[in-house]
N, C-alpha and C positions, 0 to 999 in steps of 0.2 A: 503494500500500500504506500509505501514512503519512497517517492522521484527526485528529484532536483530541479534550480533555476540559473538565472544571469542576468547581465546587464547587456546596455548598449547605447548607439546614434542613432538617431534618425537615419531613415531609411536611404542610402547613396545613389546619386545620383548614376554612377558607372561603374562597374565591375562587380558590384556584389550580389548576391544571391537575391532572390524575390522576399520581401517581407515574410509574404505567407509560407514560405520554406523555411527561412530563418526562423522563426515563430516557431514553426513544428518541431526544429530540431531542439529547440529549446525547451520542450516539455517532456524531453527525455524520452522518446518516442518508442525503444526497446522497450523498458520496463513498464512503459503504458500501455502499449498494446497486448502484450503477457498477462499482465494483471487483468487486463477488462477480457481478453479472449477466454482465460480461464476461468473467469466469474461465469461469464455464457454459456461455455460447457458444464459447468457444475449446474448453475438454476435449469438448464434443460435436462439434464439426468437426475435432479431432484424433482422431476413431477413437476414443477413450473410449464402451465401453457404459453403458449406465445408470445403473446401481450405481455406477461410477467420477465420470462425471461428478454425479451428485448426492453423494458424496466428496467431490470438489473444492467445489464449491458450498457443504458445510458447514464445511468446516474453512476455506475463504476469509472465509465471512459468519463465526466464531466468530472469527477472526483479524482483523478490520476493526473487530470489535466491541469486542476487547478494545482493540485502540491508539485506537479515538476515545474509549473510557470512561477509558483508563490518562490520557488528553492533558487533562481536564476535570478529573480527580481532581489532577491535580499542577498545574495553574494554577489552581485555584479562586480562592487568597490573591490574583493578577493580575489576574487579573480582576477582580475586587473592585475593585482599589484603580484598576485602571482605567475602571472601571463601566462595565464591557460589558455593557448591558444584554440584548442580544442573544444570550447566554450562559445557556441555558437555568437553570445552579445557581445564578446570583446574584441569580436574583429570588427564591430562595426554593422550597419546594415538595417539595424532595427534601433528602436527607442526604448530606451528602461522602461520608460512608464507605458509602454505600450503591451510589456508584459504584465508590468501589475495590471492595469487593463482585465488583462485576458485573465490571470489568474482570478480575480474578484468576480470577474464576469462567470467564469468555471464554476465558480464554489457557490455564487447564489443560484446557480441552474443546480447542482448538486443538490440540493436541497429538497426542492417540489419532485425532483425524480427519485429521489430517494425513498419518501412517504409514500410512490406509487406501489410500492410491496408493501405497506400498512407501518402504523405506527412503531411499533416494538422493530420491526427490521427498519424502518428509516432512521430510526434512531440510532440504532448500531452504526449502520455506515455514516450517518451523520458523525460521530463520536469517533470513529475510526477516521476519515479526512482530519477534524480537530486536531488527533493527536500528531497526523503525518506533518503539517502546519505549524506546532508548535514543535515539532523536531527540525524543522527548517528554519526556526525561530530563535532559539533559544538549545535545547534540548540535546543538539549532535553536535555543542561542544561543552557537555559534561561528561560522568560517569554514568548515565541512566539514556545514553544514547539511543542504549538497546532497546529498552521499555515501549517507545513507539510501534517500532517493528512488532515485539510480540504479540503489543496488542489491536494493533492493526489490524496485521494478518488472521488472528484470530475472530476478532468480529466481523472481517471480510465474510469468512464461513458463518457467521452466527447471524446475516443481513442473509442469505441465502436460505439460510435454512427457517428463520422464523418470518421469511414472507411465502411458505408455503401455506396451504389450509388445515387449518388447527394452528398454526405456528410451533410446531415443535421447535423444542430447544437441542441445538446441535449436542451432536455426540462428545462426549471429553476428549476420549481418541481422536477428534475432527481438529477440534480445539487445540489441542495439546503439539498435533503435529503441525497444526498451523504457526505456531506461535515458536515453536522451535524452528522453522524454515524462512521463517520472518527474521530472526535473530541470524541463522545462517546467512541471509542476503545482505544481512546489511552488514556484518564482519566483511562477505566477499570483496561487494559495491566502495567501500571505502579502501580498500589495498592499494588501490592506484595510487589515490589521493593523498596517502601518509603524511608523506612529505609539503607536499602543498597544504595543505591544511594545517600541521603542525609550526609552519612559519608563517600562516595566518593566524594563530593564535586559536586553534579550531585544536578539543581535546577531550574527544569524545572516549568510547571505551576501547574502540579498536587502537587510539591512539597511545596509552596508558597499559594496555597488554603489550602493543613491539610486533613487530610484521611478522615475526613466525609463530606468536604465540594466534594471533590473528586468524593468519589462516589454517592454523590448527585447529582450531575453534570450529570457522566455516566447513571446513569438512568435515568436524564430528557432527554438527549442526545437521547440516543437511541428509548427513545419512542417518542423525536419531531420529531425525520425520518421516524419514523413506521407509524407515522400520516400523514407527508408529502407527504407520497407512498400512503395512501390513500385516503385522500381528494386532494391532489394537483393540480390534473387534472380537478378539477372541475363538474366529474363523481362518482357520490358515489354508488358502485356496489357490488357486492357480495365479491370483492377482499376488504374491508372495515374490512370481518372477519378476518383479517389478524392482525389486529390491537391488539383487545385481547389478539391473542397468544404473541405478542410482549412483552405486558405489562406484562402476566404473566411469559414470562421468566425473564423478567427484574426485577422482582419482585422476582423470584426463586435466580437471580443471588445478589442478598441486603441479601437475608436471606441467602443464604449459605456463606459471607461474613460475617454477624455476627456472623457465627456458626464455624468461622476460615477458613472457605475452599476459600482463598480470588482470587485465581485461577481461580473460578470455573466463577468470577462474566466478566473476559476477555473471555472466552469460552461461558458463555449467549450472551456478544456482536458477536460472531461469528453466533451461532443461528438465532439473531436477523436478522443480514444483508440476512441470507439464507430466512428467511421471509419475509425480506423487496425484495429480489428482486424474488421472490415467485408471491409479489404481481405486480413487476414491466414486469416480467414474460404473465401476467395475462392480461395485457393491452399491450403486443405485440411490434408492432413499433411502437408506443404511444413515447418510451424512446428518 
């Protein structure tokens, strides 16, 4: 649930990219579309008709949107000074305020799409964008970095499941690996960053653990969820082969982190979650 943002210019007049692309790349557009693509497959394999699950779809993608535009807009100054070039606003092309713009814009469409799965799940994901927000805020340069992530991600599952009919309340197992692969993504997601962030005075938990304790972390992370989708239920089924594949990306994503590609080990945790809910998938309205 938790994206990033930037700064920037007003829109140039030669050589740069179209506003509307810049803009996009700004909202972090790997991790937004992952997260809303698997919100869709989960509320349609929960028994969600149509109308419901294109609900969740919209108000996830408006809610993704606004915490990667809100994370660009308030690091713009850091990035700068840290010249992340890589940072879609500091090359120019677009206007600061043209993201807070969008990200405001994002977060009050969040809201009325959110309540279309009923009170008790709008509120969840209402509660869940909040906390992704105040970790763009404030929060991912403490020691409770992580706390967002976990509970993000765990309400993410818990806006699915209690805007079904009855509203049941999701499963602990649901819950439990949710919040553990939330905490896994956001050790991976920050690896790159270390350094930049540490000499912007950014000193969050991954920074305070040390790059190997880090991604030590991230990959016990993500395979204690990959395991929790499996055994959790207390049915051990053919959805158990899921687990392997977990491991060996987590494993693909350690080794191409030693081999400098330290990107590549945030995008295994992306994988992973498409497996982990592969398997969650797999066991229906179990969730």
């Amino acid at each position: 649930m938790v994206t990033a943002m930037g700064s920037g210019r007003a829109q140039q007049s030669t050589g740069g990219p179209p506003a509307a692309l810049t803009l996009l790349r700004a909202c972090h557009p790997e991790p937004t579309a992952a997260v809303t693509a698997l919100s869709v497959v989960l509320a349609a394999s929960s028994g969600r008709a149509a109308p419901g699950v294109v609900a969740v779809g919209a108000a996830v993608l408006a809610g993704q949107l606004s915490v990667g535009w809100h994370n660009d807009w308030l690091d713009a100054e850091r990035d700068r000074a840290a010249r992340r070039s890589d940072k879609p606003l500091v090359g120019g092309g677009l206007g600061r305020s043209t993201v807070g713009l969008a990200a405001f814009g994002a977060a009050a469409a969040c809201v009325p799409l959110s309540f279309l799965s009923g009170w008790r799940a709008g509120g969840a994901h209402v509660v869940a964008v909040a906390l992704a927000w105040g970790y763009n805020a404030r929060l991912k340069s403490t020691v409770w970095s992580w706390a967002p992530y976990a509970a993000s991600f765990a309400l993410l599952v818990a806006f699915i499941s209690l805007g079904r009919a009855g509203h049941p309340a999701p499963q602990w197992w649901a819950l439990t690996a949710a919040a553990l692969l939330g905490v896994g993504a956001h050790l991976a997601n920050v690896v790159p960053d270390l350094d930049d962030d540490a000499a912007t005075g950014v000193r969050g938990l991954p920074h305070r653990l040390g790059r190997t304790r880090t991604v030590a972390g991230a990959a016990a992370l993500m395979l204690a969820a990959s395991a929790v989708v499996a055994f959790g239920p207390g049915r051990v089924g053919w959805t158990a082969a899921g687990l392997p594949v977990a491991a060996a990306l987590v494993a693909g994503g350690v080794v191409a982190y030693r081999r400098g590609r330290e990107a590549l080990l945030f995008r295994a945790s992306l994988v992973v979650a498409l497996v982990d809910v592969a398997m969650l998938v797999s066991r229906g309205r179990q969730l």
